[in-house]
Steps between C-alpha positions, in 0.01 A plus 500: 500500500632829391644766742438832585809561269463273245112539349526633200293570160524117396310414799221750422516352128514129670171625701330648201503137322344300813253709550389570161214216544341587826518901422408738246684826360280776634441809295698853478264802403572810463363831773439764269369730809808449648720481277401892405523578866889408501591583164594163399344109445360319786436164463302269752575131517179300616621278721158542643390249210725229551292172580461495892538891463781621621894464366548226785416249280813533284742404834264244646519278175922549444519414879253199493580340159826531596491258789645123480271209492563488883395836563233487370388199661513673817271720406529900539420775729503866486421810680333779350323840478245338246677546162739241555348238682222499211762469252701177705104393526431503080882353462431240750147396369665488148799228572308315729660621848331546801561916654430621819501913498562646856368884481460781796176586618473858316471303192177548272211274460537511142857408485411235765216381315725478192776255634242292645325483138799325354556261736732590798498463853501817666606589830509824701811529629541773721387902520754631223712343267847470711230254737370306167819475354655349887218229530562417082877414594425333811216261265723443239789369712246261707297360218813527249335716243682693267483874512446739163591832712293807351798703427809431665628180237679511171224300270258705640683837439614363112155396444353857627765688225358343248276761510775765431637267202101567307555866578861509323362330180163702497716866593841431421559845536365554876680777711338405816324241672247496786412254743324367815774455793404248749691204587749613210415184303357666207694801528807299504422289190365795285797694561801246450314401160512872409830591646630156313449720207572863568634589806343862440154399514341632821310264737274648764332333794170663600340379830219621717584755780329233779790260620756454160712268661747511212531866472527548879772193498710686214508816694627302791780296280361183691168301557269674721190441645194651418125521620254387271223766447140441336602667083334493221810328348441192710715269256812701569421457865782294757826488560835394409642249711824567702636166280436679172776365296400647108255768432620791748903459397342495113249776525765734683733382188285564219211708612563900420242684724233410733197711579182490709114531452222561727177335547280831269787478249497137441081510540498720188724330325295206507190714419703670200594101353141424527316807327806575286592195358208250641796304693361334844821532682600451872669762701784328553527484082371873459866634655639573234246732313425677889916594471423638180193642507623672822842620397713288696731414259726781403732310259446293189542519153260477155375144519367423861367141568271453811460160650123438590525177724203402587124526497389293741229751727156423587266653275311688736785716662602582199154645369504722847872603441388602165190706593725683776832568356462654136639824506846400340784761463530467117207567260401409140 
C-alpha cells in the first residue's frame, strides 16, 4: 500500500480503471451567472449526480474492489457522516459483502434511511464522529472486519481524485479549483491529480465556519480536536483522528488556500444551485459556490472549476432553505 510519499498520478489512473464499472463520470456545466460575476469561466462538476449521490462513491469502490479474496471475506465496516457509509453500502451490496456503517447521532434520517435501503447494518456509535469512529475500530478488531476508512487511506483518496482527472480532460485549461475540505480525502485526491499536471493550478479547500477540523488542525501544524456543531454541511462534519497518517500531511502539501463559510452563506448557496441551475445539492456540496458567491476567494485565474460533492439533503429542508434564503449577492 502506497505511502504518504509515494501515491502518485498512476495510482489515481490505477483507481480510475476499477472503478469505472460501479461509477459513472458525472457532468461539468458551465455558470454563466457566475462566471460574469468574476470575469472569467466557472464550471461546476456534479458530483451531486453520481449514483449514491455524492463523490464518495468513487473511493468506496477503489478501496473495496481493491481488497484480497480474504478481505473481503471478512466482510467490511465503516464509519460515516452519511455519504460514505451509503457508498461502502451500494459497493458492498454489489460484490456480495456484508457492511456494517457506524454513524454519530446528528446524522439525518434520510442519509440513515439510505444506508439501510441498500443493505447495511447500521449502528449508532456514539454523539459525534471521533465516538462513531472509536466504537468502529474497537468492532472491527473484535469481529475481524476490515475497515474502508472515509478519508484517511490511499485507495480511498486515489479513488476520490478521479474526480479531478474528469475535470482536467473536460477544462484542460483550469486556473483554479474549488473544493469541499473535510476529512481531506477528496481534497487530497483532487489536488495531487491536478498538481500531477501543473503545479500552478490552484486548489482551494472551502469548509463551513461550524467546527472545520481540518482548517483549525492546519492552523495548529498538528491534529487538533474539535467540537462538533449542528451545520448545514453535515457531511463535512467530524474530526481527524490524532493517528491521521495521509490526508492532513497531503492537503498541507498540495492544497493552496483554505477558507470558511457560514451557515446563511452556505444556505444560499444551496438555494442559488437549486433555482439557478435546478441542482438539489447538500450543504456540505454547496461550499464551493457559497465561497464564490460570497467573495471569499480572492485569487484565481480564467478557468475556475468548482467541485459540487454531493446532493444528498432531505427534500423538505431544502424547499424551506429555498423559500428563506434567496436574496443572493450577484444578479442576472
Amino acid at each position: 500500500m502506497p505511502s504518504t510519499t509515494d501515491l502518485t498520478l498512476k495510482d489515481i489512473y490505477i483507481a480510475r480503471q476499477r472503478i469505472a464499472s460501479v461509477t459513472r463520470i458525472t457532468p461539468l456545466i458551465e455558470d454563466m451567472l457566475l462566471s460574469r460575476y468574476l470575469n472569467g469561466n466557472v464550471f461546476f462538476k456534479l458530483e451531486n449526480t453520481q449514483l449514491t449521490g455524492s463523490f464518495k462513491l468513487r473511493g468506496a469502490a477503489n478501496k473495496i474492489l481493491g481488497l484480497s479474496k480474504g478481505e473481503r471475506q471478512k466482510g467490511v465496516i465503516t464509519v460515516s457522516s452519511g455519504n460514505h457509509g451509503r457508498a461502502v453500502a451500494y459497493v458492498s451490496r454489489e460484490v456480495g459483502l456484508p457492511a456494517i456503517v457506524c454513524i454519530s447521532e446528528p446524522v439525518p434520517t434520510n442519509k440513515r434511511e439510505a444506508i439501510r435501503s441498500l443493505g447495511a447494518e447500521l449502528i449508532v456509535g456514539g454523539a459525534d464522529g471521533d465516538q462513531a469512529m472509536e466504537y468502529a475500530d474497537e468492532y472491527q478488531l473484535e469481529h475481524g472486519l476490515t475497515m474502508v476508512h472515509p478519508f484517511d487511506d490511499p485507495l480511498i483518496i486515489a479513488g476520490q481524485g478521479t474526480s479531478g482527472l474528469e475535470i482536467m480532460e473536460e477544462v484542460p485549461e483550469v486556473d483554479t479549483v474549488v473544493v469541499p475540505l473535510s476529512g481531506g480525502g477528496l481534497c487530497a485526491g483532487v489536488a495531487l491529480a491536478l498538481k500531477s499536471a501543473d503545479p500552478e493550478i490552484r486548489v482551494i479547500g472551502v469548509s463551513m465556519e461550524l467546527g472545520p477540523a481540518m482548517v483549525e488542525s492546519l492552523r495548529a501544524g498538528r491534529i487538533v480536536e474539535i467540537t462538533e456543531s449542528p451545520t448545514l454541511a453535515d457531511a463535512l462534519a467530524g474530526g481527524l483522528n490524532k493517528d491521521n497518517t495521509y490526508t492532513f500531511r497531503m492537503i498541507q502539501k498540495y492544497v493552496d488556500e483554505t477558507v470558511l463559510v457560514s451557515e446563511d452563506e452556505i444556505a444560499t448557496a444551496m438555494s442559488y444551485l437549486l433555482e439557478k441551475h435546478h441542482l438539489v445539492v447538500e450543504g456540505g456540496g454547496a461550499v464551493g459556490v457559497a465561497a464564490l458567491l460570497f467573495g471569499k476567494v480572492h485569487r484565481f485565474g480564467k478557468d475556475i472549476a468548482v467541485l459540487i460533492s454531493g446532493g444528498n439533503v432531505d427534500i423538505g429542508r431544502l424547499t424551506r432553505i429555498t423559500q428563506e434564503f434567496r436574496n443572493y449577492p450577484i444578479s442576472d
